[in-house]
C-alpha positions as CSV (number, residue, x, y, z in Angstrom):
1,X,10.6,-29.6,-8.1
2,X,8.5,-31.8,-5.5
3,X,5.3,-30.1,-4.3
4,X,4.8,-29.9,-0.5
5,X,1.1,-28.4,-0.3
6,X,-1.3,-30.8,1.9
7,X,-4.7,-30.4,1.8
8,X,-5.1,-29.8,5.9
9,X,-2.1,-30.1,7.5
10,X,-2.6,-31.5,11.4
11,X,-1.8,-29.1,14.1
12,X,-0.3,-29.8,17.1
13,X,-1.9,-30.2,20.3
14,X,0.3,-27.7,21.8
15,X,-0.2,-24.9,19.1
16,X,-4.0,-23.2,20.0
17,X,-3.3,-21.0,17.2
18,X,-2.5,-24.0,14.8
19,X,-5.6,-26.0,16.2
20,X,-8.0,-23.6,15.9
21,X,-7.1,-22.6,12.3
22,X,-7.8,-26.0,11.3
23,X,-10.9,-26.4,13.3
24,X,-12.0,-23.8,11.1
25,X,-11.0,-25.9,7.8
26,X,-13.3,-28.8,8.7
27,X,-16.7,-28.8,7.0
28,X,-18.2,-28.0,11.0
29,X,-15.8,-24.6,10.8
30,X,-16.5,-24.0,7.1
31,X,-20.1,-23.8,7.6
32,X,-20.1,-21.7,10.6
33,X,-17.9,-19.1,9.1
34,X,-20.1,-19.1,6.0
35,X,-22.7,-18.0,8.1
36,X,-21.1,-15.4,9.5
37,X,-20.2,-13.4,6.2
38,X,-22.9,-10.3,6.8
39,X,-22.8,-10.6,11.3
40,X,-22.5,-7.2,12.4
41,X,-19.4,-6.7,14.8
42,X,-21.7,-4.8,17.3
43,X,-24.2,-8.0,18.0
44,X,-21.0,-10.3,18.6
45,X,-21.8,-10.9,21.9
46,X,-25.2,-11.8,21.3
47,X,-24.3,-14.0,18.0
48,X,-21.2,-15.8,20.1
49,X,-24.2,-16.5,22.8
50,X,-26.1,-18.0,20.3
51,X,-23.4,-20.0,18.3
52,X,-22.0,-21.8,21.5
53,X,-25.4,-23.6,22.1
54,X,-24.5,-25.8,19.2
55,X,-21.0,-25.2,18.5
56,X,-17.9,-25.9,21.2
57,X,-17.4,-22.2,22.2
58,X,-12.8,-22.1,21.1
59,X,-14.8,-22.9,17.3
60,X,-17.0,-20.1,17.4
61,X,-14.4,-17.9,19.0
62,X,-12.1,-18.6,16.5
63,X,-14.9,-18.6,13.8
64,X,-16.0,-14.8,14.8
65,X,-11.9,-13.9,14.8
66,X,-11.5,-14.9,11.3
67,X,-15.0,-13.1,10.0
68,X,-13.9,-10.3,11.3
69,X,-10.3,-9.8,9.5
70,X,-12.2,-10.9,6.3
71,X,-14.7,-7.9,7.0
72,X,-11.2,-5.8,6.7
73,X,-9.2,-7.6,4.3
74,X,-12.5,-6.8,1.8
75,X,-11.0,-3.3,1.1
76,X,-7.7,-4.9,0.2
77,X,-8.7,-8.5,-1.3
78,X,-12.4,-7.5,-2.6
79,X,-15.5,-9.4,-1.2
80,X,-15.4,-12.4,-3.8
81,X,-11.9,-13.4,-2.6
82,X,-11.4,-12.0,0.4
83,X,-14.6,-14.3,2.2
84,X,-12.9,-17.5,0.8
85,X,-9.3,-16.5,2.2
86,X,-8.3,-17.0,5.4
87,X,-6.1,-14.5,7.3
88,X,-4.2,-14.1,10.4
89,X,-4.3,-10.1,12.1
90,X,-0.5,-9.5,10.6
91,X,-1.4,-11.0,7.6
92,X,-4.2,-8.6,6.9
93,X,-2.2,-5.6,8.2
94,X,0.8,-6.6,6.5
95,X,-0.3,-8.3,2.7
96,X,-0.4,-6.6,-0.7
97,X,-3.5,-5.5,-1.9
98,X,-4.6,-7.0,-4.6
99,X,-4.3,-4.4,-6.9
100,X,-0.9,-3.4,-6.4
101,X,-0.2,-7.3,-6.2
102,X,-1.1,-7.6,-9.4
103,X,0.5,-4.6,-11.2
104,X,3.9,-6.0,-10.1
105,X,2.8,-10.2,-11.2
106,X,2.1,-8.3,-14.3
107,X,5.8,-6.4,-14.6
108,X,7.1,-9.9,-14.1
109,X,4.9,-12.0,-16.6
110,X,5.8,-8.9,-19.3
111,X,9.2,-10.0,-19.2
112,X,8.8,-14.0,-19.4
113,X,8.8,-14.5,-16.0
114,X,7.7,-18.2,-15.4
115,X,9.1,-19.2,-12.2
116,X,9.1,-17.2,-8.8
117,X,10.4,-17.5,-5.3
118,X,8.6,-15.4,-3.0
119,X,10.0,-15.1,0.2
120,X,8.5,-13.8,3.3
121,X,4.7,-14.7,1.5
122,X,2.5,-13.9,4.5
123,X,-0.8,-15.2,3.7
124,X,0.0,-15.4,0.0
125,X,-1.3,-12.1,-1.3
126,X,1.3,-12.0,-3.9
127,X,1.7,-15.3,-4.6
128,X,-1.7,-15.4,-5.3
129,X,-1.2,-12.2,-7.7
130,X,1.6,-14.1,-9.7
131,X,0.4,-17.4,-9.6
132,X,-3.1,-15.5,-11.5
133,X,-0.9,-14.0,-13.9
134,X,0.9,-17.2,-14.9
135,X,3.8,-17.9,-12.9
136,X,4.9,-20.7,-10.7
137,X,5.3,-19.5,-7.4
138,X,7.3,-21.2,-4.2
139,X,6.1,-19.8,-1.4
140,X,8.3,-19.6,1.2
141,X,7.9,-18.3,5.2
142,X,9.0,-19.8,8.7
143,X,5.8,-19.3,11.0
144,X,4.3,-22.4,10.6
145,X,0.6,-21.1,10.7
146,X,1.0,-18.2,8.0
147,X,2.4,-21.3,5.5
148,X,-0.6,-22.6,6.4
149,X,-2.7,-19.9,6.1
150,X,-1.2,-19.0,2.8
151,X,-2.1,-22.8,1.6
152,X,-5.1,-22.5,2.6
153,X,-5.8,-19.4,0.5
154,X,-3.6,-21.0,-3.1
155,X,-6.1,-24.0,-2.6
156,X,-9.2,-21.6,-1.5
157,X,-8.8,-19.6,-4.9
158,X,-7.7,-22.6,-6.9
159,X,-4.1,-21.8,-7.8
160,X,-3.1,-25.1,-5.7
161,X,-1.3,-26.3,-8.3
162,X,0.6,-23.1,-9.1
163,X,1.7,-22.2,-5.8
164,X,3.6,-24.9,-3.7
165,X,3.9,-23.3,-0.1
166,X,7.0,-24.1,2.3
167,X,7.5,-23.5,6.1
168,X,11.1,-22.6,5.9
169,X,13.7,-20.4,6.4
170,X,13.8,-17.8,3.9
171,X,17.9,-17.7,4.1
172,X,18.4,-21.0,3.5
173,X,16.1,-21.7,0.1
174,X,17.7,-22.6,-2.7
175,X,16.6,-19.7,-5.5
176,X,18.9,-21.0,-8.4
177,X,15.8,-23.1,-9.9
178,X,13.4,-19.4,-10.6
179,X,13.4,-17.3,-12.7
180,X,12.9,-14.6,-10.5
181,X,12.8,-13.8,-6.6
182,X,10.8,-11.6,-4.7
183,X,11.3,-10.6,-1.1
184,X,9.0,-9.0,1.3
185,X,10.6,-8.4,4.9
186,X,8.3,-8.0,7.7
187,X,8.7,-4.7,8.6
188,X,6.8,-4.6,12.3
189,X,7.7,-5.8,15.2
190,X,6.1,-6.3,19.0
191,X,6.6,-2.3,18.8
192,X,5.0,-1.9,16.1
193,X,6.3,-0.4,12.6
194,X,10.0,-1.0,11.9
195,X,11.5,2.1,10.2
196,X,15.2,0.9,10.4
197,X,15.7,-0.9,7.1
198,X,18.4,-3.4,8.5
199,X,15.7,-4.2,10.9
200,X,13.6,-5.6,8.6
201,X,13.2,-9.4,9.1
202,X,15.2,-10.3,6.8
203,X,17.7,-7.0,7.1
204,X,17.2,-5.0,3.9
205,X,21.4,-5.9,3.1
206,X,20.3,-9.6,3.3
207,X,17.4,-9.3,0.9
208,X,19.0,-6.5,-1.8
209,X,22.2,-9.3,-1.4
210,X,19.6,-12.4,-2.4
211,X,18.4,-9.9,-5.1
212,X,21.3,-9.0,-6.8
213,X,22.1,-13.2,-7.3
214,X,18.8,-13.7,-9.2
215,X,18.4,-13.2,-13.1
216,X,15.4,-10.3,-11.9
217,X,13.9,-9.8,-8.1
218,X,11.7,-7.4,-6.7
219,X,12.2,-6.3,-3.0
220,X,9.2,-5.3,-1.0
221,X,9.9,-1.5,1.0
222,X,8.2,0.9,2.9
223,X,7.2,3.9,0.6
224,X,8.9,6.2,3.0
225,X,12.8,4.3,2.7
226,X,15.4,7.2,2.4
227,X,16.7,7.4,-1.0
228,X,20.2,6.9,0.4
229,X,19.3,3.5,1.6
230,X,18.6,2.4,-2.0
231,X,21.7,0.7,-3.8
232,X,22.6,1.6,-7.4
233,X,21.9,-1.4,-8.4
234,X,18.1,-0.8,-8.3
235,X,15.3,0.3,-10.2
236,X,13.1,2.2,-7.3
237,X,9.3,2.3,-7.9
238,X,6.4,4.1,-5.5
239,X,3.0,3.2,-6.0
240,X,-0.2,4.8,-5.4
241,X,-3.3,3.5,-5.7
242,X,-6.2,6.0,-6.0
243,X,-4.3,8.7,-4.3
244,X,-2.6,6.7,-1.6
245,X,1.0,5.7,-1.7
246,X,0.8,2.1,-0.4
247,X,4.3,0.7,-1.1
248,X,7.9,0.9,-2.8
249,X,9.5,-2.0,-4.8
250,X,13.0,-2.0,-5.8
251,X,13.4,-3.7,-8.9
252,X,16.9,-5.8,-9.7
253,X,18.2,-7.6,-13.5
254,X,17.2,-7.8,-17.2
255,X,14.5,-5.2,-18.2
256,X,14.9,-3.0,-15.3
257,X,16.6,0.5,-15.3
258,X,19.7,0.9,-12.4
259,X,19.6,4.2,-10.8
260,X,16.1,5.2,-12.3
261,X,12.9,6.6,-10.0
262,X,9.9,5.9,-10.8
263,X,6.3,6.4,-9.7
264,X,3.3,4.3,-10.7
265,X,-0.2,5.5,-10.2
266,X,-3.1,2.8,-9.9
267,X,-5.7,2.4,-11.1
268,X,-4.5,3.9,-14.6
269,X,-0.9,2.7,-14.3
270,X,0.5,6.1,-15.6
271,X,3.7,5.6,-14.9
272,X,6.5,8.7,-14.4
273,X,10.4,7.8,-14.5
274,X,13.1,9.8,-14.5
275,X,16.7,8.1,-15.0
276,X,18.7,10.0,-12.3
277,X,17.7,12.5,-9.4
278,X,16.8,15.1,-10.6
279,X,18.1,19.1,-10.3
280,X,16.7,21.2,-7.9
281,X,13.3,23.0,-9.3
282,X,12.9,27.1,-9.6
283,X,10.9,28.6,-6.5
284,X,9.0,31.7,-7.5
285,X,5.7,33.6,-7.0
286,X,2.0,31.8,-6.6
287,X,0.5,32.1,-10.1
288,X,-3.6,31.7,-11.1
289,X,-2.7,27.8,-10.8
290,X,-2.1,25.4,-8.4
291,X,-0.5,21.6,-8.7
292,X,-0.7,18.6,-6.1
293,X,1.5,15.8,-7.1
294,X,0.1,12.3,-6.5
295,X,2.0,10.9,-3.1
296,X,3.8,8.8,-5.4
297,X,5.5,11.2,-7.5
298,X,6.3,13.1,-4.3
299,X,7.9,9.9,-3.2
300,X,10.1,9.7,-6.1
301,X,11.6,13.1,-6.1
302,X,10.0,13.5,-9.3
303,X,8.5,16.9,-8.3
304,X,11.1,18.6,-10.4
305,X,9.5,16.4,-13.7
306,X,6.2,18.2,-13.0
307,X,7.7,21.7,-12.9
308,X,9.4,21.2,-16.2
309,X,6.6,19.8,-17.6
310,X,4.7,22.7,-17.0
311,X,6.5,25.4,-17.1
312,X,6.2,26.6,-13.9
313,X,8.1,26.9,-10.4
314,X,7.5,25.6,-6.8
315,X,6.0,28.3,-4.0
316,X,8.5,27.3,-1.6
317,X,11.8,25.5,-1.8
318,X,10.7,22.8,0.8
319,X,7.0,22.1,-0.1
320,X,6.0,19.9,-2.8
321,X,3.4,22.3,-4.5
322,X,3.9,23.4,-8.2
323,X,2.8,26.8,-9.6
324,X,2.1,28.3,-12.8
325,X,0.2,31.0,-15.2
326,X,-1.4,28.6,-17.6
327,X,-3.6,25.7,-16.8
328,X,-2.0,22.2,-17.1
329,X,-3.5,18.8,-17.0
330,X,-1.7,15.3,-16.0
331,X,-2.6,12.0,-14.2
332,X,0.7,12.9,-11.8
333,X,-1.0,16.1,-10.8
334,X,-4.5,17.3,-8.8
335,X,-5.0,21.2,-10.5
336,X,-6.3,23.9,-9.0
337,X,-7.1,27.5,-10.1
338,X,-6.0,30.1,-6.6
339,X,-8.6,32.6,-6.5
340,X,-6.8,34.4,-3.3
341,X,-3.5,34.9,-1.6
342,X,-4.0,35.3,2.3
343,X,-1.1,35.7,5.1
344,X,-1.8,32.8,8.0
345,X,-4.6,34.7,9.9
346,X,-7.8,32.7,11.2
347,X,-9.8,36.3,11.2
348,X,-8.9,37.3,7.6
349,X,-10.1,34.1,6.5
350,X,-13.0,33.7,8.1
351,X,-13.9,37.1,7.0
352,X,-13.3,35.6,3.4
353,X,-15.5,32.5,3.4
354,X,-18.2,34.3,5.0
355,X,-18.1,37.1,2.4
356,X,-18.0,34.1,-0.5
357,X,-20.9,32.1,1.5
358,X,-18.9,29.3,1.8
359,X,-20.6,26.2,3.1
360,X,-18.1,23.6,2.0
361,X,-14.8,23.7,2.8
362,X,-11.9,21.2,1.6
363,X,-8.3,22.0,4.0
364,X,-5.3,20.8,2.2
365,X,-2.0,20.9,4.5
366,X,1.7,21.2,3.4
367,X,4.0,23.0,6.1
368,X,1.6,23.8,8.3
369,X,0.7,22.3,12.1
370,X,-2.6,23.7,12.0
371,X,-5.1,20.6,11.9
372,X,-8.0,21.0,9.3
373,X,-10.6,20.0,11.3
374,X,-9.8,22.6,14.3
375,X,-9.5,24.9,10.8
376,X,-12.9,24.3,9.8
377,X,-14.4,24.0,13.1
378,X,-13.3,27.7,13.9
379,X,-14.6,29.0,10.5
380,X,-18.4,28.5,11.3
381,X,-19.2,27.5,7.9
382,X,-22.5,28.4,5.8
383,X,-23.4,29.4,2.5
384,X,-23.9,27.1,-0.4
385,X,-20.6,27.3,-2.1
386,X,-17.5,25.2,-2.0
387,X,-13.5,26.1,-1.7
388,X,-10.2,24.8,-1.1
389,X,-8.0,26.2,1.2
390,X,-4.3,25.3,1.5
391,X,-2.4,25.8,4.4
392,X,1.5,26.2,3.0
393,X,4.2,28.5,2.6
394,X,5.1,30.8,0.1
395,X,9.3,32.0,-0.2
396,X,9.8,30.8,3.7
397,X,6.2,32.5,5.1
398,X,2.9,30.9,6.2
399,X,0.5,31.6,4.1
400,X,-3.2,30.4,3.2
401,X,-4.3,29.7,-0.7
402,X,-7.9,30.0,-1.4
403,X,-9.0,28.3,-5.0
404,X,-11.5,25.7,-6.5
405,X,-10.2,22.0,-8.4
406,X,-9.7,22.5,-12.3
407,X,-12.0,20.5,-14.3
């Protein structure tokens, strides 16, 4: 296939946005965003003073925009790549982290994947993940200035010659030629987030329909996608990464399991599946042990998995807390062992901590509306011992479960 990448593609006159990116690209731009890797944002003012006495003042504006979505694309990129990227604000909202990127590069490269289209790239975040693990990527999205961006970054990290970037219409590429697809819709719009599947852009039919014509795909979802909204056709994933769900893929082809659920914890990548939905779990009495399903499991409806694996029973038929009599270790689960059962009253509680000099107090919420830091506020805390409270109910009635973590 021909490669498209440029070096520095010209901007036009009339694009600001486009001309100030690749002000920032010449060795005058490089340099004066170098030197503003450590600036703090609070002496901006002062530093954007200073800068314009040498530089013209739309390159040091531009330069101090860019330094500061690096500064936040660190916790999703890492400082060694994320200071030689370039973003744009949705891009850094809106990218994989690098982490995640590379779990699903690495599902992909595990079954021979060689080839990829990814459509809807953003600033290359994933491309960037598949081109590192092997794979020829075409990148491939319609706003002129992410392609560019996105090139930028391919060249920046020196997978140039894996990643050939496109400013195109996503609907009308050509995917025969891959061995793979992935799609990632842009799910926000000028109102902010889109929860609508079909009003992704593309619409979630569109993409699952470009899916379902390559060999394998992966789809790009919000974590939080009702399960009826997933076709048959799909192998759902959620994935957390150190605690926090940060996205759902559905999975589509050769290697992938139709129907099945699945939740993937990072940084371990335990991984739970189940190959159906599963049936609905016992619901019986607290016992001397509590356990808190990683976000992802939750996600999954894979709470049921957790109850049969340990025996036990939720404490209410709508709250994603598991019970049991005997301790119980897993990487799906946090443990805990409940030291008191407490009907929702502020007074009895407070009464409680006091009495256990409690000066450390960990507020855990699940059908609740009470906010743990009005919670601890009104508790008046002091002692030199530590808890965990959970605010839940228990068989349909608020209740408050006083314990300490397992381990």
């Amino acid at each position: 296939m021909d490669r498209v990448n440029a070096s520095t593609p010209a901007a036009p006159s009339d694009d600001p946005a486009r001309a100030a990116f690749a002000a920032l690209r010449t060795p005058e731009g490089e340099q004066l965003l170098a030197g503003l890797r450590d600036h703090a944002p609070a002496d901006e003012l002062a530093t954007a003073t200073r800068l314009r006495r040498t530089h013209p003042a739309e390159l040091v504006s531009a330069a101090l925009g860019q330094a500061r979505l690096r500064q936040r694309a660190v916790a999703k990129f890492g400082a060694e790549d994320a200071y030689r990227m370039y973003f744009t604000p949705n891009g850094v909202e809106q990218a994989t982290r690098t982490s995640v990127a590379a779990h699903r590069a690495a599902r992909f490269a595990g079954l021979g994947v060689r080839s990829v289209a990814d459509l809807c790239c953003g600033i290359g975040g994933d491309a960037i993940a598949l081109a590192r693990a092997g794979i020829s990527v075409l990148a491939v999205d319609r706003d002129p200035l992410t392609a560019e961006v996105a090139r930028a970054n391919a060249e920046a990290l020196g997978l140039a010659g894996l990643v050939e970037v496109r400013c195109a219409d996503v609907t009308e590429i050509d995917t025969a030629p891959y061995d793979a697809v992935f799609v990632d819709p842009a799910r926000r719009g000028g109102r902010g987030r889109i929860f609508d599947p079909e009003a992704y852009s593309p619409p979630l039919s569109w993409a699952a329909a470009a899916a379902l014509k390559a060999p394998r795909a992966a789809l790009k979802i919000a974590p939080g996608i009702p399960h009826e909204a997933i076709g048959p056709e799909a192998e759902a994933e959620w994935i957390s990464d150190g605690g926090d769900v940060k996205e759902a893929v559905l999975w589509y082809g050769e290697g992938f399991a139709p129907g099945a659920f699945r939740a993937t914890l990072l940084p371990s990548g335990a991984a739970l599946t189940a190959p159906a939905p599963l049936p609905a779990p016992p619901v019986g009495p607290v016992g001397r042990y509590l356990y808190e399903p990683d976000g992802a499991v939750i996600r999954a409806h894979l709470v049921a998995d957790i109850v049969e694996r340990c025996g036990g029973r939720l404490v209410d038929e709508t709250i994603a807390y598991v019970t049991s009599d005997e301790p119980y270790s897993s990487p799906y689960v946090s443990g805990y062992e409940i030291t008191d059962q407490l009907p929702f009253n502020m007074k009895k509680l407070k009464a409680l901590l006091r009495q256990r000099e409690v000066g450390v107090l960990t507020v855990k919420k699940r059908g609740s509306a009470v906010e743990p830091e009005e919670l601890r506020r009104r508790m008046k805390l002091a002692g030199p011992n530590a808890v965990t409270v959970f605010l839940t109910r228990v068989a349909g009635a608020p209740t408050m479960l006083v314990g300490h973590p397992l381990g």
